[in-house]
KOLTI-435049 format. One record per atom (N, C-alpha, C): atom name; z, x, y. Coordinates in Angstrom, 2 decimals. Layout:
// KOLTI-435049
REC  a      zz      xx      yy
REC CA       Z       X       Y
...
// end
This chain:
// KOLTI-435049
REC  a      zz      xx      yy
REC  N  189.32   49.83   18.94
REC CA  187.89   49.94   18.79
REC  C  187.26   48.67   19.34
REC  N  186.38   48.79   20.17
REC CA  185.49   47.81   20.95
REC  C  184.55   47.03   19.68
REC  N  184.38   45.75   20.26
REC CA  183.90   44.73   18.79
REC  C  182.43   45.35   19.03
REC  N  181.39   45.65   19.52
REC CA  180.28   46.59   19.42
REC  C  180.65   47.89   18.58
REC  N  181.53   48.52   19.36
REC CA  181.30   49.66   18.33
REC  C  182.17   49.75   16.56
REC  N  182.89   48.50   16.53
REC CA  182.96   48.01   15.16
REC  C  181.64   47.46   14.88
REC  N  180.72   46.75   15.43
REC CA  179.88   45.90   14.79
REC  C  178.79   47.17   14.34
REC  N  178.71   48.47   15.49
REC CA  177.99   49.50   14.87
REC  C  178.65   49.99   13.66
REC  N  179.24   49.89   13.43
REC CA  180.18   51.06   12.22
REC  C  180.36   50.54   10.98
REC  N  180.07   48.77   11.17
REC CA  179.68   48.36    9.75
REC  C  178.26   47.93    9.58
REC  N  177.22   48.03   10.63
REC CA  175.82   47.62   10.25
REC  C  175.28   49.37    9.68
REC  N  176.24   50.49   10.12
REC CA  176.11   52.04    9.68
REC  C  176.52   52.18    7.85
REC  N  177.65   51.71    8.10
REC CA  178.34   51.45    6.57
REC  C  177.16   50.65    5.83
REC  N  176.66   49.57    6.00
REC CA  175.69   49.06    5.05
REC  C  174.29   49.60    5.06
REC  N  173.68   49.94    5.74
REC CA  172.56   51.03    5.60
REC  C  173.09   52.16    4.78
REC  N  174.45   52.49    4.73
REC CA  174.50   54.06    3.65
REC  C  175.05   53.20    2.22
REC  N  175.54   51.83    2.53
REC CA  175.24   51.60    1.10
REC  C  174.08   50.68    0.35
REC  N  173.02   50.85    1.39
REC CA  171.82   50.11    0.76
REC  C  170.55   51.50    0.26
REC  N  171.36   52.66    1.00
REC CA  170.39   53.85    0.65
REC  C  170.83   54.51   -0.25
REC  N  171.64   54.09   -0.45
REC CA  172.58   54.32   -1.95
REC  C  172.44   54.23   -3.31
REC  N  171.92   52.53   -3.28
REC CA  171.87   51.86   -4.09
REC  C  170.13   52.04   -4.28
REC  N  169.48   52.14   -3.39
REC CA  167.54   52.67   -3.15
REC  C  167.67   53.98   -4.40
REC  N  168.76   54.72   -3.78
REC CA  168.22   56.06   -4.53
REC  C  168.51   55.98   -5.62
REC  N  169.90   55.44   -6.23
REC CA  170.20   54.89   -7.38
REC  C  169.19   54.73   -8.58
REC  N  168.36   53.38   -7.59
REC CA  166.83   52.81   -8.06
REC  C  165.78   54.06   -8.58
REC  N  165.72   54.72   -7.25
REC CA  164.72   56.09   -7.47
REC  C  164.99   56.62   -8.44
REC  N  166.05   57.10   -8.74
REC CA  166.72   58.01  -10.24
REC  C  166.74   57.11  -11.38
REC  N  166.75   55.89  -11.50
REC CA  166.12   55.33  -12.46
REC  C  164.98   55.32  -13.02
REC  N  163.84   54.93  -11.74
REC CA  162.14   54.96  -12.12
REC  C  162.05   56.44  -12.40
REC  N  162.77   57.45  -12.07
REC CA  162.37   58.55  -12.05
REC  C  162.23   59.00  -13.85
REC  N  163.77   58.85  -14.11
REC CA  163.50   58.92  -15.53
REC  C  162.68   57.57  -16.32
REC  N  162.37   56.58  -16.44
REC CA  161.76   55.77  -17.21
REC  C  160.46   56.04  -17.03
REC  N  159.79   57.00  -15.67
REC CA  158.74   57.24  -16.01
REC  C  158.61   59.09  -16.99
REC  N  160.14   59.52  -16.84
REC CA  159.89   60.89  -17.43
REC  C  159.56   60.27  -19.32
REC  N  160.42   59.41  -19.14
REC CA  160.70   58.48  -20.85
REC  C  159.18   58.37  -21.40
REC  N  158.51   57.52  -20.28
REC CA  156.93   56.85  -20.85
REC  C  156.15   58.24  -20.97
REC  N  156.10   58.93  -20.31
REC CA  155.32   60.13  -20.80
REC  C  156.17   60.89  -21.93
REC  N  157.07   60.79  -22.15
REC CA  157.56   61.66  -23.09
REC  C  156.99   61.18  -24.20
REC  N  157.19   59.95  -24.61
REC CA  156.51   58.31  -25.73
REC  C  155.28   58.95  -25.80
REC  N  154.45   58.82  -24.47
REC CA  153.19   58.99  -24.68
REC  C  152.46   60.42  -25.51
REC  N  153.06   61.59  -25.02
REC CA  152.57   62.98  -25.68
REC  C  153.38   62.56  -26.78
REC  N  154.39   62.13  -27.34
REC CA  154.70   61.88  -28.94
REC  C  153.95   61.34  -29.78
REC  N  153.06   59.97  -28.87
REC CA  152.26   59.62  -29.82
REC  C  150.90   60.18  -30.34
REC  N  150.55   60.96  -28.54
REC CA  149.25   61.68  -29.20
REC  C  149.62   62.99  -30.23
REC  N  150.39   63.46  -30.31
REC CA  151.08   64.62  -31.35
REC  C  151.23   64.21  -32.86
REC  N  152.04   62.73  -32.80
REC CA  151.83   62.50  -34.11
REC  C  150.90   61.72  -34.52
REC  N  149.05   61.72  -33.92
REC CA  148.13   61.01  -34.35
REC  C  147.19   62.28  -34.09
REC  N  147.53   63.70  -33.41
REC CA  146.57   64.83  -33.71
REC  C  146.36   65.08  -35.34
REC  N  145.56   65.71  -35.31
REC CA  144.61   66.16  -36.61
REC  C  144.93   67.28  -36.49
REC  N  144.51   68.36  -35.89
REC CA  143.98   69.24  -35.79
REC  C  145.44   70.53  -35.23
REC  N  145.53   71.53  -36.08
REC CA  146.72   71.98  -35.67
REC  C  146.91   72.98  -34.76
REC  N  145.97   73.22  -33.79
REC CA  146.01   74.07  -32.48
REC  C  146.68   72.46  -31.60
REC  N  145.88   71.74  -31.90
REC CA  146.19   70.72  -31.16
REC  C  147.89   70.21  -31.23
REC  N  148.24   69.92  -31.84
REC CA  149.28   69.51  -32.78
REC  C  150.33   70.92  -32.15
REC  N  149.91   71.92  -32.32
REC CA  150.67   73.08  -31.39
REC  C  151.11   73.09  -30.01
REC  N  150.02   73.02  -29.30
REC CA  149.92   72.65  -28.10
REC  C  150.31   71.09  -27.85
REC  N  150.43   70.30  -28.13
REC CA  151.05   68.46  -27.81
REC  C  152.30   69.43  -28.20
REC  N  152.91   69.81  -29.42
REC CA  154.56   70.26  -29.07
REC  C  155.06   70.83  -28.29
REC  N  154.28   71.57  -27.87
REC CA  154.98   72.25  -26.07
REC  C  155.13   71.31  -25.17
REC  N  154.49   70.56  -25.24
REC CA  153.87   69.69  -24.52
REC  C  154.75   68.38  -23.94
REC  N  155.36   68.33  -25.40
REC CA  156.04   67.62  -25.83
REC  C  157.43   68.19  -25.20
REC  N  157.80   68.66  -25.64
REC CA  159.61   70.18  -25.44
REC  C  159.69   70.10  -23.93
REC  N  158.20   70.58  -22.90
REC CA  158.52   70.27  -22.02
REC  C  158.69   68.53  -21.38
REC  N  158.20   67.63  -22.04
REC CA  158.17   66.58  -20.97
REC  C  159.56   65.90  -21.60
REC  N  159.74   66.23  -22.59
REC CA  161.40   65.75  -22.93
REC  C  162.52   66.51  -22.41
REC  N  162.12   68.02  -21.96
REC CA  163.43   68.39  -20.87
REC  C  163.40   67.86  -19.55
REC  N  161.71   67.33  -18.92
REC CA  161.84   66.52  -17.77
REC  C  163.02   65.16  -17.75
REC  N  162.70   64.69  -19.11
REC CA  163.26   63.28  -19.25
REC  C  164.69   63.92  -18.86
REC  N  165.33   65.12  -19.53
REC CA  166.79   65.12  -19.72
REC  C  167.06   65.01  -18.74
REC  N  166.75   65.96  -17.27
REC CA  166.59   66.40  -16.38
REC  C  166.55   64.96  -15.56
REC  N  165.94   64.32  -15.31
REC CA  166.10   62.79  -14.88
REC  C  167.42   62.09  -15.07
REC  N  167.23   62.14  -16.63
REC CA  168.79   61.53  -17.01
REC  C  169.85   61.91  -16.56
REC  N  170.07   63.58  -16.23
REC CA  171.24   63.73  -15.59
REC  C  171.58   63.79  -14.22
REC  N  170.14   63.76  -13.58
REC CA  170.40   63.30  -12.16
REC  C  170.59   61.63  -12.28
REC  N  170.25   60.70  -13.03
REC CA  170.91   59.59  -12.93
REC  C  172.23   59.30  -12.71
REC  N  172.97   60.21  -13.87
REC CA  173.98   60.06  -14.25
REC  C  174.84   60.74  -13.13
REC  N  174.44   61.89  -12.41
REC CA  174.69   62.54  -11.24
REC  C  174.70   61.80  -10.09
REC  N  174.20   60.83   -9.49
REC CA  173.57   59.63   -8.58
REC  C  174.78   58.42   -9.30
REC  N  174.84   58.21  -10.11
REC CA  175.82   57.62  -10.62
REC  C  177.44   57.90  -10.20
REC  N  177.75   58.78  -10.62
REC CA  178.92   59.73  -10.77
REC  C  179.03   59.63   -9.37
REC  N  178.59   60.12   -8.15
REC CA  178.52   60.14   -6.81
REC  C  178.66   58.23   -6.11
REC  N  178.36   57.44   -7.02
REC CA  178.50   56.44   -6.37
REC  C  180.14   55.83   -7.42
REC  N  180.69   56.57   -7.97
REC CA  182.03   56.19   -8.47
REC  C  181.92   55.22  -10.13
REC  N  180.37   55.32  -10.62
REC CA  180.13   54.84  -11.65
REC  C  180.45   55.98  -12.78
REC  N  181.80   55.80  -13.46
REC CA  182.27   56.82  -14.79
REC  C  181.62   56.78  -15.64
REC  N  181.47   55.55  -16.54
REC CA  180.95   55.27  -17.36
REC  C  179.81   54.76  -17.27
REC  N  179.49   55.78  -18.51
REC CA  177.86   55.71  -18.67
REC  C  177.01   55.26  -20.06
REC  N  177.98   53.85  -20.55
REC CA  176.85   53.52  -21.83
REC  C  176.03   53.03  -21.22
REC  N  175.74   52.54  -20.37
REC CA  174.83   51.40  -20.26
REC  C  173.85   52.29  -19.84
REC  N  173.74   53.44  -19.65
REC CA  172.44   54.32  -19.12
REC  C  172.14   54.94  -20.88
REC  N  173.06   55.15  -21.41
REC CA  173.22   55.26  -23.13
REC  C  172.09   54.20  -23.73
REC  N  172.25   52.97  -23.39
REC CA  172.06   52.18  -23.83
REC  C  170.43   52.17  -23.57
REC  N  170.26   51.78  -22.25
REC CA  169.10   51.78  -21.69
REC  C  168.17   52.87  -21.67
REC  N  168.01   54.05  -21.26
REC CA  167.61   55.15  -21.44
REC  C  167.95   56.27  -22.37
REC  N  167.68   56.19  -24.01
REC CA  167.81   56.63  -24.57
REC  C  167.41   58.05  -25.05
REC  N  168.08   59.15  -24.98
REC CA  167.36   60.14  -25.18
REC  C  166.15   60.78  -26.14
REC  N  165.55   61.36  -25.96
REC CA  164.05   61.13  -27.06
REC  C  164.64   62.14  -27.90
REC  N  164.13   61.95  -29.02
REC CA  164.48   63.12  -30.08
REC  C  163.90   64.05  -30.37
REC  N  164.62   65.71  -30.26
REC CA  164.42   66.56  -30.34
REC  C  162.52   66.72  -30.89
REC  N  161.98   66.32  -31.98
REC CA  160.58   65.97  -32.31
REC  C  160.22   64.67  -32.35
REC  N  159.14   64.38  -32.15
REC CA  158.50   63.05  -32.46
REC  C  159.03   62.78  -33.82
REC  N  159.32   63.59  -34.70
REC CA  158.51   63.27  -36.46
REC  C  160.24   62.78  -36.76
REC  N  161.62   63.30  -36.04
REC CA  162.58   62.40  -36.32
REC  C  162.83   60.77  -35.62
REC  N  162.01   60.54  -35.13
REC CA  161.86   58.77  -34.63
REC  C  161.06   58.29  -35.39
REC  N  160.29   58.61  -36.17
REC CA  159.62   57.68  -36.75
REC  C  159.24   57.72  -38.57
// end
């Protein structure tokens, strides 16, 4: 192999592992922003009054916490693909929300 077309084949190799590590990133923000909205309709749910309201924030709710899951396991998927097994530290860090607001608090 000609020292050019080695020097192409590892400046190729590090672009697929810097887009790697980008998307990695992406599937992170992706869920921490599914997380903050999930937080957020929890809190307006458990500070509604009013129980149409309080009805509607729990759907509301059910859905933006299957978004979160849904994030989480493409993390963990994006993970898994880059040879990362273990997964406390996404345990750790991105914690799954609980089934209702009213068991967190």
């Amino acid at each position: 192999m000609s020292a050019s077309r080695g020097e192409g084949l590892r400046r190729t190799e590090e672009e697929i592992t810097q887009e790697k590590a980008a998307a990695l990133g992406r599937a992170g923000e992706r869920l921490e922003a599914a997380l903050d909205e999930t937080r957020n309709v929890a809190a307006k749910l458990l500070a509604a009054r009013d129980a149409a309201e309080r009805e509607r924030l729990a759907g509301e709710y059910g859905a933006a916490r299957a978004r979160a899951f849904d994030a989480r396991m493409a993390l963990v998927i994006q993970r898994e693909a880059l040879g990362l097994r273990r997964h406390a530290t996404v345990d750790q860090q991105f914690p799954e929300p609980p089934s209702t607001p009213y068991a967190s608090g």
